[in-house]
MARTORDO-893133 format. One record per residue: y negated, z negated, x negated of N, C-alpha, C in turn; residue in one letter. Coordinates in steps of 0.1 Angstrom, whole numbers, padded with zeros to 4 digits, always signed. Example, Ala and Ser with C-alpha at 12.3 -4.5 7.8 and 13.67 -1.06 7.14 Angstrom:
<recs>
+0057-0078-0132+0045-0078-0123+0033-0078-0132A+0022-0071-0128+0011-0071-0137+0000-0079-0129S
</recs>
This chain:
<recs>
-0536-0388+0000-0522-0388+0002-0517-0380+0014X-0524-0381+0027-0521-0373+0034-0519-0357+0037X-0529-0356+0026-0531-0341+0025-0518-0341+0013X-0515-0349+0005-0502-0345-0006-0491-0342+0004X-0489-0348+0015-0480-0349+0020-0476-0336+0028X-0487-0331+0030-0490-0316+0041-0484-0304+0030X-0490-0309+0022-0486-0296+0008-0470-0296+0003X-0463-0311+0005-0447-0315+0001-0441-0307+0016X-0444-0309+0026-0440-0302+0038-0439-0293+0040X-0451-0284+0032-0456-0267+0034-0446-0262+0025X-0439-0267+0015-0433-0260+0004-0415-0265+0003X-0416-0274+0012-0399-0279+0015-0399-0268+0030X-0408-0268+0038-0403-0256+0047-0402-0242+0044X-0405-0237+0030-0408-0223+0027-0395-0226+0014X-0392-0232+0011-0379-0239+0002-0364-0238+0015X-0365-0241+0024-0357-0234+0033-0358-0227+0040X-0368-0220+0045-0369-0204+0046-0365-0195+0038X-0361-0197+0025-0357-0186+0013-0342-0192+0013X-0336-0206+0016-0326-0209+0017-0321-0200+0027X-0322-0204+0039-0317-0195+0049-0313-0182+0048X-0327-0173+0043-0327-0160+0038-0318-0156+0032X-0311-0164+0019-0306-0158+0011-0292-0152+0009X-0285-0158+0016-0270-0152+0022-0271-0137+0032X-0280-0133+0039-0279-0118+0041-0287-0109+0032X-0296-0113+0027-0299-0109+0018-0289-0104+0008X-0281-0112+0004-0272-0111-0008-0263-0101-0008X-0260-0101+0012-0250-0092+0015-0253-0080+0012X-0270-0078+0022-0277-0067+0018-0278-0057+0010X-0278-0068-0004-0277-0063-0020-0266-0056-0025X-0251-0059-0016-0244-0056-0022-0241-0038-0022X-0234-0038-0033-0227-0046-0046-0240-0043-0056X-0242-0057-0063-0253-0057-0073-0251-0050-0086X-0237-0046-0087-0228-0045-0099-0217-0033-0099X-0216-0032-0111-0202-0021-0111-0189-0028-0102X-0182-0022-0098-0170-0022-0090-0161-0018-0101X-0150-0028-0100-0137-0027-0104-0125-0026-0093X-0119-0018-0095-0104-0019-0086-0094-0015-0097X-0088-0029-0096-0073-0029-0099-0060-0024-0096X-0058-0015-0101-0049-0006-0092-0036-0015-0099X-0024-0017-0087-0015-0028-0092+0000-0013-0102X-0004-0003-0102+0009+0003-0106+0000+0018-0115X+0010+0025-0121+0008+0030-0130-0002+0045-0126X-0012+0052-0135-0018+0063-0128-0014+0072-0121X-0020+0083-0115-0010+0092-0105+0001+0089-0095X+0001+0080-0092+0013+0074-0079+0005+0076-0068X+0010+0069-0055+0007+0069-0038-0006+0058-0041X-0003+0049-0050-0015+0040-0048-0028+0042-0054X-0022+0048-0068-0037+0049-0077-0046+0063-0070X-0036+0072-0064-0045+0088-0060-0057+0084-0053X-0049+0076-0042-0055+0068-0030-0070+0061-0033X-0070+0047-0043-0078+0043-0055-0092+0049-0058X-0084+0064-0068-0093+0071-0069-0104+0079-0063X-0095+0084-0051-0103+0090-0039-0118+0082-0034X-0113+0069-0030-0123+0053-0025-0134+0048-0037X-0132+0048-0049-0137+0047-0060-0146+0062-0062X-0147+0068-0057-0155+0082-0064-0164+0083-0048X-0157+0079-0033-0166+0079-0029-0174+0066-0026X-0173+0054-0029-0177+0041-0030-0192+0046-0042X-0186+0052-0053-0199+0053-0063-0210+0067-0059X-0201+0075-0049-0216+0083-0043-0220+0075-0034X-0220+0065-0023-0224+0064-0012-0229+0048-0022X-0233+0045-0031-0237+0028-0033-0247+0029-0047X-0241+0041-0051-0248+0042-0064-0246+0033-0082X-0234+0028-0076-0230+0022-0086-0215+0026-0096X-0217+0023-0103-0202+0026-0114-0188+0021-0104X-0177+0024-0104-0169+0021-0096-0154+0024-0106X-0151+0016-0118-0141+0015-0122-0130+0014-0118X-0117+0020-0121-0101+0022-0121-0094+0019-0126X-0088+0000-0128-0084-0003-0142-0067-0004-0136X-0059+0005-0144-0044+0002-0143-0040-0005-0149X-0032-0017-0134-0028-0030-0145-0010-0029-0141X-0007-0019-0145+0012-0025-0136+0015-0027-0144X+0027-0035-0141+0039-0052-0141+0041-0057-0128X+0058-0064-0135+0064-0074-0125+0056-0069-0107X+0062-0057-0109+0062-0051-0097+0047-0053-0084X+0036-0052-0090+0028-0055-0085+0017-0065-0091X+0025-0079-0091+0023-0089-0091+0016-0091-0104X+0015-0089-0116+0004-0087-0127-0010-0088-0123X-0013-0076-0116-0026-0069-0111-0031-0080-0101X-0019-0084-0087-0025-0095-0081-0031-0107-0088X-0021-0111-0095-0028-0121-0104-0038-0123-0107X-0044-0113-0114-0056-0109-0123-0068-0111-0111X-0065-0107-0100-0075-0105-0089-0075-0119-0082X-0062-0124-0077-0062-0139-0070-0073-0149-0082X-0071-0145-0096-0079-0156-0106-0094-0150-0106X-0101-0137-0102-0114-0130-0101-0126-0142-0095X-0136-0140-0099-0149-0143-0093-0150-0137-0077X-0152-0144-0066-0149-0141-0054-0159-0134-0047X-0169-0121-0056-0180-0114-0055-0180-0106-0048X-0166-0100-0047-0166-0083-0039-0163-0073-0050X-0167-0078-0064-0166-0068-0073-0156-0067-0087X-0145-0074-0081-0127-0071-0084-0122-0073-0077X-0114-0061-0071-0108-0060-0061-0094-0053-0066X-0083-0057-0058-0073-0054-0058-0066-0041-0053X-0060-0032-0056-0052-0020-0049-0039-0020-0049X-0033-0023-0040-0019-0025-0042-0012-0017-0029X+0002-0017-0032+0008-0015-0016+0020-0024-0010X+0026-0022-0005+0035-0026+0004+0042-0037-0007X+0044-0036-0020+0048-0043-0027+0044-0057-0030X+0031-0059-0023+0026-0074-0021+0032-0082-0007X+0035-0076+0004+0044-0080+0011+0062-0084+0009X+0065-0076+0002+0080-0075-0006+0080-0085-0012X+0074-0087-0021+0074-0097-0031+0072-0112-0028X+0067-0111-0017+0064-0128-0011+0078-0132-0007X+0090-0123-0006+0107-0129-0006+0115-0125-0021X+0110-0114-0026+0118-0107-0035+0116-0116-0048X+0105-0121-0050+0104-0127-0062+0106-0143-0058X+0109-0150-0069+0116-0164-0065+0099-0169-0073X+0093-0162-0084+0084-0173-0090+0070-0161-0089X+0059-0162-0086+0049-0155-0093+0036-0160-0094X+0027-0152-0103+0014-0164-0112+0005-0163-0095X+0002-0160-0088-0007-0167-0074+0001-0167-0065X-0001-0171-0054-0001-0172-0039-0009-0159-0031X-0005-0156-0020-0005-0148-0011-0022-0151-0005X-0025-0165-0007-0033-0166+0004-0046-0167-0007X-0045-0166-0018-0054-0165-0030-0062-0153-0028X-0054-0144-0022-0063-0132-0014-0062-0124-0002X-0077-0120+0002-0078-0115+0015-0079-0106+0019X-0072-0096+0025-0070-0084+0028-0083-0080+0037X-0088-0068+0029-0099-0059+0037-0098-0048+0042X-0086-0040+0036-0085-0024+0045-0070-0023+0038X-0061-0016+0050-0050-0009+0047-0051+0002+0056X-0056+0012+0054-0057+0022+0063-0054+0035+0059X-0043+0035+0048-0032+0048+0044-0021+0043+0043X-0010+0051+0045+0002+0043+0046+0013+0062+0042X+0021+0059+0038+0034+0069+0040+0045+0067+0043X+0057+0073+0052+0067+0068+0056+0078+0069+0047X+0089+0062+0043+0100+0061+0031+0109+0072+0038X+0111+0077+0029+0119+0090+0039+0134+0091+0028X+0142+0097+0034+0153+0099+0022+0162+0114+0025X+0161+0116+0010+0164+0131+0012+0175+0137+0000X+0180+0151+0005+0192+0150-0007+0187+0170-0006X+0199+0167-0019+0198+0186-0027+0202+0197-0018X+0196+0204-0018+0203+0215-0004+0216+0224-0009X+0225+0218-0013+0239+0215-0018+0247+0212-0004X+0239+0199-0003+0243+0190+0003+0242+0191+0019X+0251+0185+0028+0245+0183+0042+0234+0182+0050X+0227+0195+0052+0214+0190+0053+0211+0183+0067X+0215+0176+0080+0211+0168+0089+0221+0151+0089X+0209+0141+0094+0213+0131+0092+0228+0127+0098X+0228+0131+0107+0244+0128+0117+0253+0135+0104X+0254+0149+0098+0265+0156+0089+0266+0147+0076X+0256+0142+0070+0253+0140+0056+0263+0124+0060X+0259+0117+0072+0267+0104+0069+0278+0107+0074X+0282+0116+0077+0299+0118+0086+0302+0122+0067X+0300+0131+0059+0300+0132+0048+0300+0126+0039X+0289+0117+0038+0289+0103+0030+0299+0090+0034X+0308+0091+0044+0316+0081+0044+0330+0084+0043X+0331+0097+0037+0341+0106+0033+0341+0104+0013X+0331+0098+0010+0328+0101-0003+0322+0091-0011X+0322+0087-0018+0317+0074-0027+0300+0075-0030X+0293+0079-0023+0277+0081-0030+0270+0071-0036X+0259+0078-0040+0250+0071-0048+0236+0076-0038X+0223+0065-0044+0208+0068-0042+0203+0064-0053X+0194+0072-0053+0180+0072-0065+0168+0061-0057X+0163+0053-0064+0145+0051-0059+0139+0047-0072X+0127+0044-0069+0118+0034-0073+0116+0024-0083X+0134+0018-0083+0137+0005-0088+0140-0002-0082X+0145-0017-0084+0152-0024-0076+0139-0032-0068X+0140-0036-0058+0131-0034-0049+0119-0033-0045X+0120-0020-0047+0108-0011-0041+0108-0011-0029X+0100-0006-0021+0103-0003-0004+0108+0007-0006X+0110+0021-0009+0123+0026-0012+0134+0027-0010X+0137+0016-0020+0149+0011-0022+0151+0003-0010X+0145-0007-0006+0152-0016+0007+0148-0011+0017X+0143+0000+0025+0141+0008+0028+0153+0015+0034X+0159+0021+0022+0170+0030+0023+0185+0025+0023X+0185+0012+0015+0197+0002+0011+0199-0002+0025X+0190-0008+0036+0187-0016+0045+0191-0004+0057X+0190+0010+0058+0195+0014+0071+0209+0017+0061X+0215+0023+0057+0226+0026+0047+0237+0016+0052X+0233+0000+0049+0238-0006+0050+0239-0017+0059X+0233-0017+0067+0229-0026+0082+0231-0018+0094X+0222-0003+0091+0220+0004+0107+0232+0017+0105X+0235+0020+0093+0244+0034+0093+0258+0024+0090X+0261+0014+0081+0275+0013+0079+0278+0021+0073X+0270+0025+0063+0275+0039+0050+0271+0031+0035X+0284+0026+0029+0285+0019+0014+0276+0032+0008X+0274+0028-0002+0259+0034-0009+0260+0025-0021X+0258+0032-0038+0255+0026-0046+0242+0026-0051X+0234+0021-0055+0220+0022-0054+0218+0026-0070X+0210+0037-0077+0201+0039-0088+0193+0035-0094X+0185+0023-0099+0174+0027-0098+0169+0030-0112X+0152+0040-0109+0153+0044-0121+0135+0040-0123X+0132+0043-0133+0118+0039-0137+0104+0047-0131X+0107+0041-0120+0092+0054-0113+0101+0064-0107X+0087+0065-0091+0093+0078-0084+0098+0090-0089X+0090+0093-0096+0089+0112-0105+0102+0108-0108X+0108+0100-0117+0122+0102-0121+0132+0098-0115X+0131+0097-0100+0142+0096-0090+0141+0109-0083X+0130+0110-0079+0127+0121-0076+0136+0136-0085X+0133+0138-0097+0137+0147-0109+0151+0143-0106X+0157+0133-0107+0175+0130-0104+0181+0142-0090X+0174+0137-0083+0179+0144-0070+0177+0160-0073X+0164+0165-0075+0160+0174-0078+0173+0184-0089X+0175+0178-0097+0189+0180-0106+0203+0181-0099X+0205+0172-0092+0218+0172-0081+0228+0163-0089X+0218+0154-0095+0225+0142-0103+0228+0130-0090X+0221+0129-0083+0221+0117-0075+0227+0125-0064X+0232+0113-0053+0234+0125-0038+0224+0124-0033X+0215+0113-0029+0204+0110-0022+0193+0108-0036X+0180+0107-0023+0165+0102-0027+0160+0092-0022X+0155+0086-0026+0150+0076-0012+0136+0072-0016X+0119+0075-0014+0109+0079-0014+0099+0079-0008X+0089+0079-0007+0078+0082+0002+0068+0096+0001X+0054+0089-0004+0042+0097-0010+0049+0111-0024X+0053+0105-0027+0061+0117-0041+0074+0125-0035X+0078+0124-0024+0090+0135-0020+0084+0144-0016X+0068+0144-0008+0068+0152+0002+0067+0169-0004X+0064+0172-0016+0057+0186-0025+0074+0194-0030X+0085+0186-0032+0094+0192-0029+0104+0192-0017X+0100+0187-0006+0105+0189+0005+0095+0203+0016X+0080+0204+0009+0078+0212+0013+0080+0225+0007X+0084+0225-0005+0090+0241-0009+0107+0242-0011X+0113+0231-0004+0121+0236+0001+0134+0229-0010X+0124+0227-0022+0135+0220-0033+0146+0208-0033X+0138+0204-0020+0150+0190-0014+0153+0192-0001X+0162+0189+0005+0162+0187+0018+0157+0172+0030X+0147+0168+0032+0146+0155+0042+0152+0157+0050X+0162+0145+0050+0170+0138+0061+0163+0132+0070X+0153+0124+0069+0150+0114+0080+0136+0112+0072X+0130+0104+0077+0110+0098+0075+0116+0088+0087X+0107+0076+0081+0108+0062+0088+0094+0060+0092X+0093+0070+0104+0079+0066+0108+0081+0068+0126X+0069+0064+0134+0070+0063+0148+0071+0085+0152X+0067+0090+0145+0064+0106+0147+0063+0111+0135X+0065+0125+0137+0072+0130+0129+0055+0130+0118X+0061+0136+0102+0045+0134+0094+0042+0149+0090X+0030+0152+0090+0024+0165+0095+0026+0172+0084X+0029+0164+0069+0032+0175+0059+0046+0177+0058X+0055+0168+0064+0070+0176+0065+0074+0176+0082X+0067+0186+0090+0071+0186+0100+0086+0189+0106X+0092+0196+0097+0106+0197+0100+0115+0186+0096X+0111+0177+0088+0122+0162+0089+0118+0152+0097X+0128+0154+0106+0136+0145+0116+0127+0130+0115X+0129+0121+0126+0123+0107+0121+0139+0100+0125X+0134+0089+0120+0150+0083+0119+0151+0080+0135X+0145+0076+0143+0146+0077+0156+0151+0087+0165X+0146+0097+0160+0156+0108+0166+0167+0112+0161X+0170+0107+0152+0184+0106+0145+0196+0094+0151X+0192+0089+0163+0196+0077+0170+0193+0063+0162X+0188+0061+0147+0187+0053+0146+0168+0047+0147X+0168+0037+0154+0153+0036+0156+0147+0022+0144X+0139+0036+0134+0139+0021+0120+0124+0029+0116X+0116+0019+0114+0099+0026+0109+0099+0016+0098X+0097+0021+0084+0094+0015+0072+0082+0022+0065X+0073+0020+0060+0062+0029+0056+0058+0020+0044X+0050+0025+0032+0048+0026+0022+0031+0022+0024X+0026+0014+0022+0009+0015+0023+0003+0010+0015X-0011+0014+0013-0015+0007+0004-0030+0004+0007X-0031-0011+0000-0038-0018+0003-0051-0022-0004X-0063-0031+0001-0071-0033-0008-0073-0047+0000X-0078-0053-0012-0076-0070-0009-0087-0075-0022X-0092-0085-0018-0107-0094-0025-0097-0105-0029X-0108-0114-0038-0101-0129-0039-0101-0134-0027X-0097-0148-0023-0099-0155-0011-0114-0162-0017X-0124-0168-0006-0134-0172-0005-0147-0162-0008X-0148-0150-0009-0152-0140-0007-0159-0140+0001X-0171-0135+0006-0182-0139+0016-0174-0128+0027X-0174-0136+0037-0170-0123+0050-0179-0110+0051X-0192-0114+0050-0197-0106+0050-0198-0094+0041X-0193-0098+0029-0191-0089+0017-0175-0080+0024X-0169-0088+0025-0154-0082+0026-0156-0069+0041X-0166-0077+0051-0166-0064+0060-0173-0052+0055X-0186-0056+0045-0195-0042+0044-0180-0033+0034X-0172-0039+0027-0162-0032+0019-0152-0024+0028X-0151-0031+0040-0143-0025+0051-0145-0016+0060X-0159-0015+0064-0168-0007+0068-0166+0006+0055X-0170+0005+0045-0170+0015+0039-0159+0021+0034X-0145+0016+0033-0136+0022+0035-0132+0031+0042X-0134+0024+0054-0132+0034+0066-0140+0046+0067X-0148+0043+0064-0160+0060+0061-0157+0065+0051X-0145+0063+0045-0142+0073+0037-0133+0079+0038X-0119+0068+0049-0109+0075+0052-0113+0082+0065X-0124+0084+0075-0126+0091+0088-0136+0102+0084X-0143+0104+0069-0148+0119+0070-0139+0130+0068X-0141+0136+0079-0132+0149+0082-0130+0159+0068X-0137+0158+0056-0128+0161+0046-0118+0158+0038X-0120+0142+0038-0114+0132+0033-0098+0133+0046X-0104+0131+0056-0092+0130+0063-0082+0144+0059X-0087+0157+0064-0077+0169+0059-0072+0166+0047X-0076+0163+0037-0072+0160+0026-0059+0152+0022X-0062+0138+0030-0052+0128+0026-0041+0134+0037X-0042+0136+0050-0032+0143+0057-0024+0156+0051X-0032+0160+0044-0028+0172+0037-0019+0169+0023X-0019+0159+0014-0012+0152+0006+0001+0145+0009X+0000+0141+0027+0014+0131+0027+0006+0120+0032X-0006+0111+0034-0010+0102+0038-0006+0101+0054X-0008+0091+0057-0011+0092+0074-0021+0076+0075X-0028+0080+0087-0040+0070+0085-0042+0061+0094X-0048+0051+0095-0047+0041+0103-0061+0036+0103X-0070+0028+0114-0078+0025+0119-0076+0008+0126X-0081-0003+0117-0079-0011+0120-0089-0024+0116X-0096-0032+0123-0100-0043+0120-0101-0050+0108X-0109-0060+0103-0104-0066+0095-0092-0075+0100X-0095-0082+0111-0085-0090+0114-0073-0084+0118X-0071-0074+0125-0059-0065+0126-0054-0066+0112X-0059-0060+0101-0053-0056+0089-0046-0072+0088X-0048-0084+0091-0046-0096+0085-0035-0100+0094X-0033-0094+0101-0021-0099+0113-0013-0089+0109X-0015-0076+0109-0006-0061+0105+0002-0070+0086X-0006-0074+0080-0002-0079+0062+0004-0090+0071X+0007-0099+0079+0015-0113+0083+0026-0105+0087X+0030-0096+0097+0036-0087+0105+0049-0080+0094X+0040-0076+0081+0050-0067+0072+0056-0079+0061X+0044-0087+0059+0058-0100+0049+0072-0107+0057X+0066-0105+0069+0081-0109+0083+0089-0097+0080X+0085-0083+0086+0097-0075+0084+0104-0072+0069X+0097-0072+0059+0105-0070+0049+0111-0080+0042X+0107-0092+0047+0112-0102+0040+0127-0101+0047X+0132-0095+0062+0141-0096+0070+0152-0087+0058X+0142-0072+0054+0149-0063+0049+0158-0069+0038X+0146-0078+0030+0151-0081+0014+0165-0092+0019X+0164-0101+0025+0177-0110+0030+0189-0100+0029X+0184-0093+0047+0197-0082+0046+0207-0074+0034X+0200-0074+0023+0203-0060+0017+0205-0078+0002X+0200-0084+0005+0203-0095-0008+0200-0092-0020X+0187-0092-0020+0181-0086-0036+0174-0098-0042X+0172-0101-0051+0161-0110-0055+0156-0106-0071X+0143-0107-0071+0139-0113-0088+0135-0121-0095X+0140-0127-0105+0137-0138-0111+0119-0137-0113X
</recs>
């Protein structure tokens, strides 16, 4: 018996030796599997480019498949869904932007909660800029001395986009310039309005900047703290006297209960893909601008942006069923 007992000891302590073990280990392993990222909006936008960039280098630096599935709807919030209901592995993950902050005021009903998922890297972002036909007034002080002479209109995104409250929100809070709002189905075709000299204004981010650099639009203003390196010549709204930073980002987010450990090695390797110096020229070179932040930063910065935009969406009185 005693010696049974030596052998029940010897194999309950090597029974939690492999217990212990097995949580870094797991981490170690990761990802065991192909990777999915849900991109929450449709291909070729500010969010999916982004996506694919992180996805192509996620599958050289891990060795595994790294899927791109486009899920847009209900302005985001589809794709969230899909991901807040995932297995909490690390390997469905969400790509969304600023539209998951928006929506925690803009929408009255939607299929998860906020806190169903955990944000692991936001570390691109573009500023909402707004811009009109070189027709038109080309500096911010002329165009609103102009525009309150005149009945205008704006193009975005749809009804609220960051864009759109974005642009509605200084227009009509910080300029005191009535503005009828457009919206049309996707940037490209707000974008194409203006471009026509259908609209007076644009109001935009990641997708203005290719005709503001050849000249086809004029930028008025970028809502960012300094000016953005691919349109150095427009103004920021701050030096326009009005001091307003609204920015476009996009995000990546796990289910909640997700091993921390999983969610940092994901965060870690984001970041090494937005700081290699090719990667960086590149997204700087497209309109990105980049950011460097904690996991927990990112989780305070995502608390930080549901507060400000939720202020925007009140102001400007939008809601969706």
């Amino acid at each position: 018996m005693p010696a049974t007992r030596s052998c029940l000891t010897k194999l309950a302590g090597a029974a939690l030796l492999l217990t212990a073990s097995a949580g870094p280990l797991s981490a170690q392993a990761y990802p065991p599997d192909r990777i999915t990222l849900v991109v929450a909006f449709a291909p070729g936008g500010f969010v999916d480019t982004f996506a694919r960039i992180v996805g192509q280098k996620l599958n050289e630096k891990w060795g595994k498949a790294v899927t791109v599935e486009n899920k847009a709807g209900a302005g985001g919030n589809t794709a969230a869904a899909q991901v807040a209901a995932a297995k909490p592995d690390g390997l469905t993950l969400l790509v969304t932007s600023t539209a998951i902050a928006i929506n925690e005021t803009l929408y009255k009903k939607r299929d998860y909660a906020l806190d169903q998922l955990v944000p692991v890297a936001i570390s691109v972002s573009s500023p909402e800029t707004i811009a009109t036909h070189p027709s038109k007034p080309g500096n911010l002080k002329d165009y609103l001395a102009w525009a309150k002479s005149n009945d205008i209109n704006f193009a975005s995104a749809g009804v609220g986009s960051g864009s759109h409250l974005a642009a509605e929100y200084f227009l009509k809070v910080l300029a005191k310039t009535p503005a009828t709002h457009i919206p049309f189905r996707g940037g490209a075709l707000s974008v194409q309005a203006a471009l026509g000299n259908q609209v007076d204004m644009v109001a935009s981010s990641f997708g203005i900047i290719p005709q503001v650099q050849e000249g086809k639009l004029k930028g008025l203003a970028v809502a960012s703290q300094a000016r953005v390196a691919a349109m150095p010549d427009v103004p920021t709204y701050t030096e326009a006297g009005f001091p307003f930073i609204a920015e476009s980002w996009v995000g990546v987010f796990a289910p909640a209960r997700t091993p921390s450990a999983i969610v940092e090695t994901l965060h870690a390797a984001i970041a090494e893909v937005v700081a290699d110096p090719a990667n960086r020229t590149k997204l700087l070179g497209m309109g990105y601008q980049l950011h460097s932040r904690s996991v927990a930063e990112t989780s305070a910065y995502l608390k930080d942006e549901v507060a400000k935009w939720g202020e925007m969406v009140r102001a400007v009185g939008v809601t969706v069923e």
